[in-house]
BAZA-681398 format. One record per atom (N, C-alpha, C, O): x, y, z. Coordinates in steps of 0.05 Angstrom, whole numbers, padded with zeros to 5 digits, always signed. Atoms other than C-alpha are relative to their C-alpha. Layout:
<sites>
XYZ
...
</sites>
This chain:
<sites>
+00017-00024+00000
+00000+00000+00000
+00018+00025+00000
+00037+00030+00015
-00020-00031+00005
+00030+00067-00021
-00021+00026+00009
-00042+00034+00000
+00014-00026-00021
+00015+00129+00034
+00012+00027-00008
+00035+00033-00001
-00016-00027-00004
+00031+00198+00018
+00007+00006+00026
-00006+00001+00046
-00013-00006-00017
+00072+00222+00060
+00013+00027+00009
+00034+00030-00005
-00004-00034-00013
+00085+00302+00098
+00026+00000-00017
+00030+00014-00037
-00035-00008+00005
+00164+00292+00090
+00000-00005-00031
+00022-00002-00042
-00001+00010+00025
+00145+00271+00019
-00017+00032-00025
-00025+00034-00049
+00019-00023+00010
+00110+00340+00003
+00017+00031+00007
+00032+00034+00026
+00001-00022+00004
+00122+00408-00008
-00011+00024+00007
-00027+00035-00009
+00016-00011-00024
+00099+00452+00042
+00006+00028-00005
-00016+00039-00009
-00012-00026+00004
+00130+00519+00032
-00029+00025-00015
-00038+00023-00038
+00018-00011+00004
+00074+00575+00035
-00033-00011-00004
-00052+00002-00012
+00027+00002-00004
+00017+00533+00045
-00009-00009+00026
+00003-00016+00045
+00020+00003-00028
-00042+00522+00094
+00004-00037+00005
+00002-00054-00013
+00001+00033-00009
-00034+00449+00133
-00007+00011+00026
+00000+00028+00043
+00015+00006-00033
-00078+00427+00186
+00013-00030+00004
+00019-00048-00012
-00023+00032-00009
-00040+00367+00221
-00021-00005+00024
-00025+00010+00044
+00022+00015-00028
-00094+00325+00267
+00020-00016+00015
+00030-00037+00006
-00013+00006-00024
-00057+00313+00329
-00017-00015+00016
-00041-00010+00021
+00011+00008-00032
-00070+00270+00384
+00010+00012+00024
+00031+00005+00034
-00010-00020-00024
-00065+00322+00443
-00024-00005+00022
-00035+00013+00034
+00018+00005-00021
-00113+00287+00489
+00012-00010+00027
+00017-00034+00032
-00013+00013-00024
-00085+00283+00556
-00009+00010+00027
-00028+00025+00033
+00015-00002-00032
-00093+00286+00628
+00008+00034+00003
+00031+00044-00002
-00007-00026-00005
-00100+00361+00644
-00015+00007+00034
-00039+00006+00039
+00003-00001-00039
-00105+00373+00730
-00003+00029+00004
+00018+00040-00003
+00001-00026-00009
-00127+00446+00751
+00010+00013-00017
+00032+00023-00012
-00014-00009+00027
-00111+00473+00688
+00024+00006-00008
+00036+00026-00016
-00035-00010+00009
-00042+00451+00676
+00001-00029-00014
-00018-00043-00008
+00000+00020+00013
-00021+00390+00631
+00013-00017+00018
+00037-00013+00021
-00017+00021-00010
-00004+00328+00675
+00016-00022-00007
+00031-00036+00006
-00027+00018+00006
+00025+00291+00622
+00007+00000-00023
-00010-00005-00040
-00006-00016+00030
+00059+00311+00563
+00007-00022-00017
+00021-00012-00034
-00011+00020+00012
+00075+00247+00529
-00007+00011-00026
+00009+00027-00036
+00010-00004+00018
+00035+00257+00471
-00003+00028-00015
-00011+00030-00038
-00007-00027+00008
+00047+00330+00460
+00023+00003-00002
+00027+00022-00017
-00034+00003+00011
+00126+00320+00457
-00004-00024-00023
+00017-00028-00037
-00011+00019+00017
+00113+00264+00411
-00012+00015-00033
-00005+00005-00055
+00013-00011+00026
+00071+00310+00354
+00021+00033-00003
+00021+00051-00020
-00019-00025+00010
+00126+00362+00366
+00012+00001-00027
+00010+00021-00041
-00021+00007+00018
+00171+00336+00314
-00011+00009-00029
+00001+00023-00046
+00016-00004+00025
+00111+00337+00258
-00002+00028+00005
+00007+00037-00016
+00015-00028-00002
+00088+00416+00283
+00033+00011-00015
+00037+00018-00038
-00025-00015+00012
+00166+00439+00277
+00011-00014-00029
+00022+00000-00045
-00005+00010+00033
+00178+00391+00210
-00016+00036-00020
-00006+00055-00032
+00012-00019+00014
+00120+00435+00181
+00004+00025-00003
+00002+00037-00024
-00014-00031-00001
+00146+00501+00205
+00016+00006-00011
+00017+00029-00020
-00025-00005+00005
+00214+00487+00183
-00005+00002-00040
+00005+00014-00059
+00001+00009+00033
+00187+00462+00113
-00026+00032-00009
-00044+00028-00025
+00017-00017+00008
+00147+00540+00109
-00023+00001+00004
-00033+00023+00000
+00033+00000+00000
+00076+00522+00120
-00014+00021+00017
+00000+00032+00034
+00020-00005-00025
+00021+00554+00161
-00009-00018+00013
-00024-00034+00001
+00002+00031-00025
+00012+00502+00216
-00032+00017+00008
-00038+00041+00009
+00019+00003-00014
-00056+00492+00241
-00001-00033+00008
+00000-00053-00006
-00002+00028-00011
-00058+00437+00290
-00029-00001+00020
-00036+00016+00037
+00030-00004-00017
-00133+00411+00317
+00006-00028+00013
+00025-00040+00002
+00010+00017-00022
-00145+00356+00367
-00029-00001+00017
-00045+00018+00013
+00012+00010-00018
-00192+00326+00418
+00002+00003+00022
+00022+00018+00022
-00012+00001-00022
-00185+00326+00487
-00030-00005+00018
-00048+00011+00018
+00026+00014-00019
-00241+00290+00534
-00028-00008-00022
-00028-00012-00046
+00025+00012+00021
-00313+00272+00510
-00014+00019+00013
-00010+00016+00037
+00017-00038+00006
-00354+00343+00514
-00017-00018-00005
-00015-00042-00009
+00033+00003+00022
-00424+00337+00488
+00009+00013-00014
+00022+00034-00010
-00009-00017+00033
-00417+00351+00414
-00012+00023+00003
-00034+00024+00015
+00010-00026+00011
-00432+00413+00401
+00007+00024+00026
+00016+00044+00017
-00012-00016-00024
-00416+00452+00469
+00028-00002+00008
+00043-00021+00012
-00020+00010-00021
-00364+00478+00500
-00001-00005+00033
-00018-00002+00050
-00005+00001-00031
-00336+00463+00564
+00031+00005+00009
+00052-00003-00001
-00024-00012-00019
-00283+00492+00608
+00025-00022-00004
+00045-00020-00018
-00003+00020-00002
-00265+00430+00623
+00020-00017-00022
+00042-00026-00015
-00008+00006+00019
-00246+00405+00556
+00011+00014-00014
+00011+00005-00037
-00011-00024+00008
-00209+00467+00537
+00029-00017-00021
+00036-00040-00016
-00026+00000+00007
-00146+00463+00494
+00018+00016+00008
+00040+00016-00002
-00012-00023+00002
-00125+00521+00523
+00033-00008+00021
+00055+00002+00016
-00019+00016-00002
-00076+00480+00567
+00020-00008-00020
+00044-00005-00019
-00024+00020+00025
-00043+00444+00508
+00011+00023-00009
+00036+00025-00008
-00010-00034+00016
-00035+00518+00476
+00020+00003+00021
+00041-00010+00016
-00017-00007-00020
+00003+00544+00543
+00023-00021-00011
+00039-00009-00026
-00012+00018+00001
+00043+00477+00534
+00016+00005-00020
+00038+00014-00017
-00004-00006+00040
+00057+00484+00460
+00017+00019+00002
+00041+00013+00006
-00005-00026-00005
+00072+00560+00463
+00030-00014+00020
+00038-00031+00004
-00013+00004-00009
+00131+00540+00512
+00018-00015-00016
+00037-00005-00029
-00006+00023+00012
+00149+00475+00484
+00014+00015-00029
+00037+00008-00034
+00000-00009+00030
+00157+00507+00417
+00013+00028+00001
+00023+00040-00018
-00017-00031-00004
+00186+00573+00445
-00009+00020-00023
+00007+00026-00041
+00018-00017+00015
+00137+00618+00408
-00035-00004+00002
-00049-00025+00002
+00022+00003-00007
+00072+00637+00419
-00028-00016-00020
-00036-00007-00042
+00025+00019+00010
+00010+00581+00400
-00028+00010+00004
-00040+00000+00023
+00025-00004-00008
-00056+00616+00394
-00013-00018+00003
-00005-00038-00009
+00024+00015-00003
-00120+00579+00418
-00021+00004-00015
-00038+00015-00001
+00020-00011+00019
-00172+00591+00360
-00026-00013+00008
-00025-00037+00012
+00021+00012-00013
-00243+00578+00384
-00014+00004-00031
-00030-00014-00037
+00022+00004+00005
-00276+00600+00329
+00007+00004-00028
+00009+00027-00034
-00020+00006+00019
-00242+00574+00258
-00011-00019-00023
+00003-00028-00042
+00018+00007+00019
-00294+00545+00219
-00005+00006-00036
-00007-00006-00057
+00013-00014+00024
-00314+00595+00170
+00035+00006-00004
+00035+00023-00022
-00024-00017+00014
-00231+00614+00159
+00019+00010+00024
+00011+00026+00041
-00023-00025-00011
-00169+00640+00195
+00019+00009-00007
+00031-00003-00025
-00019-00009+00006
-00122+00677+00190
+00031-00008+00011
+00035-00005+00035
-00023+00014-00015
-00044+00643+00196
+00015+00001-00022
+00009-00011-00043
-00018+00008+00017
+00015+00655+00161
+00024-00020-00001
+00035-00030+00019
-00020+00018-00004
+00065+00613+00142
+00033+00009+00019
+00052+00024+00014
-00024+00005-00016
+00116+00601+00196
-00008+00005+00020
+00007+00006+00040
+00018-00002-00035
+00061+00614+00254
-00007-00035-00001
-00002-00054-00017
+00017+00027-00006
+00022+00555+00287
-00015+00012+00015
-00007+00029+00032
+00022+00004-00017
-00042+00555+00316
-00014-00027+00006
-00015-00046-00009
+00010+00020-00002
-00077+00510+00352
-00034+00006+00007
-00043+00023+00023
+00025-00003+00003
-00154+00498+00336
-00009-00006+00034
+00006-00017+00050
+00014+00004-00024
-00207+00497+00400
-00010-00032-00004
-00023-00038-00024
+00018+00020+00006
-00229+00423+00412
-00020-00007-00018
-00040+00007-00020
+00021-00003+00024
-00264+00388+00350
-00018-00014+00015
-00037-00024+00003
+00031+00016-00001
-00311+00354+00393
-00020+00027+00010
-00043+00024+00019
+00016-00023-00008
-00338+00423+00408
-00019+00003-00020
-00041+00014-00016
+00014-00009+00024
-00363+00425+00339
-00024-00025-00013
-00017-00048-00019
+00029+00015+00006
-00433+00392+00319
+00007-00013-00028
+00010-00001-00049
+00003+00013+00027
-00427+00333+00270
+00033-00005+00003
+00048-00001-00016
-00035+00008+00005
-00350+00314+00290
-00001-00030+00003
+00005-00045-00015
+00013+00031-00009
-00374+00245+00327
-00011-00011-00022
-00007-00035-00023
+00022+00020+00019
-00422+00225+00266
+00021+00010-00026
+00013+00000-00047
-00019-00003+00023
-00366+00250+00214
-00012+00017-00027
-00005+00010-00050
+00023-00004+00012
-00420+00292+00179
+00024+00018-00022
+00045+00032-00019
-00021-00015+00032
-00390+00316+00103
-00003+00033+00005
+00015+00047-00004
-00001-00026+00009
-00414+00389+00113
+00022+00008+00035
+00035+00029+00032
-00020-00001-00016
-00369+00391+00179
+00026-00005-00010
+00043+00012-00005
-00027+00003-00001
-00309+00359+00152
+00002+00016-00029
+00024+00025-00035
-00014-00023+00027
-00311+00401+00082
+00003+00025+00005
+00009+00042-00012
-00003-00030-00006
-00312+00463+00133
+00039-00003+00003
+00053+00015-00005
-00021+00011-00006
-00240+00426+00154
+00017+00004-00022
+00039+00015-00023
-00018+00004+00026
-00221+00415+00083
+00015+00024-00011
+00037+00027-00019
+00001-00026+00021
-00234+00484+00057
+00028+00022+00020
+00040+00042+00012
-00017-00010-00021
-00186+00507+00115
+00034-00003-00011
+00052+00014-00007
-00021+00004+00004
-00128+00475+00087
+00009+00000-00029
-00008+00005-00045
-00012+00004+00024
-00080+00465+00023
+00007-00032+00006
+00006-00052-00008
-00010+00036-00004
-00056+00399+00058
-00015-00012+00028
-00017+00004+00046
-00003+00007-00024
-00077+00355+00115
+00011-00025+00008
+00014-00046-00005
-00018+00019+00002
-00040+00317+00147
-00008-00017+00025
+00000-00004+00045
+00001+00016-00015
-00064+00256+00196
+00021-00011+00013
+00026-00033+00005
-00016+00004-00020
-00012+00249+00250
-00017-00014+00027
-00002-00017+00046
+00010+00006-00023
-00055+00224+00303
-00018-00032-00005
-00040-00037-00014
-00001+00028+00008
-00051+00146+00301
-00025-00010+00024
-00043-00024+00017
+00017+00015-00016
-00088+00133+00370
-00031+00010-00013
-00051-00004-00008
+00037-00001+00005
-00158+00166+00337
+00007-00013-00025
-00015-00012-00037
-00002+00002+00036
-00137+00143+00264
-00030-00028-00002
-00042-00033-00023
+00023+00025+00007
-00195+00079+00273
-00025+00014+00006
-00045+00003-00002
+00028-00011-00002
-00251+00129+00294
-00013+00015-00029
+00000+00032-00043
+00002-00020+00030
-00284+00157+00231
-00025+00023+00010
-00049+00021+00015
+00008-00028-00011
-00297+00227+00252
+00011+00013-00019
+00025+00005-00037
-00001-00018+00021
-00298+00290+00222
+00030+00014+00002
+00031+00026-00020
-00032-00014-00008
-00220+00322+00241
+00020-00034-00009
+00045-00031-00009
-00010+00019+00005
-00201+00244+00222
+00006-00010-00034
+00023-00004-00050
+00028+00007+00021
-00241+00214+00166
+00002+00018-00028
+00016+00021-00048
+00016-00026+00017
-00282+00267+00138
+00023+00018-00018
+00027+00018-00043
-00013-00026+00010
-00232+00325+00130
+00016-00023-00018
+00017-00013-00040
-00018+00015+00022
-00187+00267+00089
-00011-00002-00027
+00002+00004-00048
+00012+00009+00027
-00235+00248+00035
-00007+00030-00018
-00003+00031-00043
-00006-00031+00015
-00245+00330+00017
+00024+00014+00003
+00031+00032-00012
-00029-00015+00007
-00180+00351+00028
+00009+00006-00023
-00004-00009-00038
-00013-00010+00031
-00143+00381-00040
+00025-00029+00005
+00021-00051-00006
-00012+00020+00000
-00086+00336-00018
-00001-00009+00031
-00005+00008+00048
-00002+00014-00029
-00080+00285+00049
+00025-00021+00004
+00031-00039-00013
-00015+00017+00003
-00026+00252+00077
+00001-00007+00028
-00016-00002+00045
-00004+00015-00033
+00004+00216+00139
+00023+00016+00011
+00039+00025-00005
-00013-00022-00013
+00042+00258+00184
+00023-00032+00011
+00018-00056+00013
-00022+00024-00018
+00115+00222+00218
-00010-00015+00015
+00003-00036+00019
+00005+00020-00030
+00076+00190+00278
-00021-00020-00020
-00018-00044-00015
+00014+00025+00007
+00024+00151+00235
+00015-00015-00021
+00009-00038-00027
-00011+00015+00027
+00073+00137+00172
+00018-00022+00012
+00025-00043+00002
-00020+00023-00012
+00121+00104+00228
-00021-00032+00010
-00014-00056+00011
+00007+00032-00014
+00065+00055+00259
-00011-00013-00031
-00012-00037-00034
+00008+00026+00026
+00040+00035+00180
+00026-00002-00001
+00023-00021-00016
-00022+00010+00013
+00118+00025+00168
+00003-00030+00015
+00013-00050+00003
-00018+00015-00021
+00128-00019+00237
-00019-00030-00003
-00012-00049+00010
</sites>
């Protein structure tokens, strides 16, 4: 089976959304365990280095679709990131209809389970995903079997889709 592949692409001046797995234990609003946010570093700074506009979305708890909650915030992972990354990671709540990000920033999207129709993978959700990007790139191996809309969905409308370093290593292994 032949996977496109990020390191195999051409990134320089365009929009990539990279679906991270950034779901982790977060305690009084601080991240208690960074495993999984040092391991999607490598893909966020690949992309930076290779020119892109980084947009990076994730998950983080099980919300009721369509609400938010405090609770389920990303705004933790952002703090995290923003350090981690030694440059500042906005938190975008509201990124649907379009944002604004140039190449050699990163932002990180607000929780997609915040957004109605991510759980049921609904097409007019993930072609809001698509229209967002020039590339996306699926890095996030532990959701890669759910077919959701930030998974799934946004792949089959994407312009182009590929596998980010963390999922191209477990199809290699």
């Amino acid at each position: 089976m032949t996977v496109l592949k990020m390191t195999d692409l051409d990134l320089q001046g365009k929009r990539v959304l990279i679906r991270e797995d950034l779901n982790v234990p977060v305690k009084d609003g601080v991240v208690s365990s960074d495993a999984r946010i040092l391991a999607s570093l490598p893909t966020i700074r690949l992309a930076l280095e290779k020119g892109a506009a980084v947009m990076v979305c994730s998950h983080l708890g099980r919300p009721t679709e369509g609400e938010f909650s405090a609770e389920n915030s990303l705004k933790p992972v952002a703090e995290y990131l923003s350090k981690a990354l030694g440059r500042d990671v906005p938190l975008v709540a509201d990124y649907l209809n379009g944002v604004d990000v140039k190449a050699g920033d990163v932002v990180l999207f607000e929780n997609v389970r915040f957004n109605k129709g991510e759980k049921k993978n609904a097409d007019e959700l993930a072609q809001k995903y698509a229209a967002l990007c020039d590339v996306f790139v699926m890095d996030a191996f532990g959701t890669a079997h759910r077919a959701e809309g930030s998974t799934h969905g946004v792949a089959k409308f994407a312009k182009v889709a590929a596998a980010g370093p963390l999922l191209a290593a477990e199809l290699e292994a």
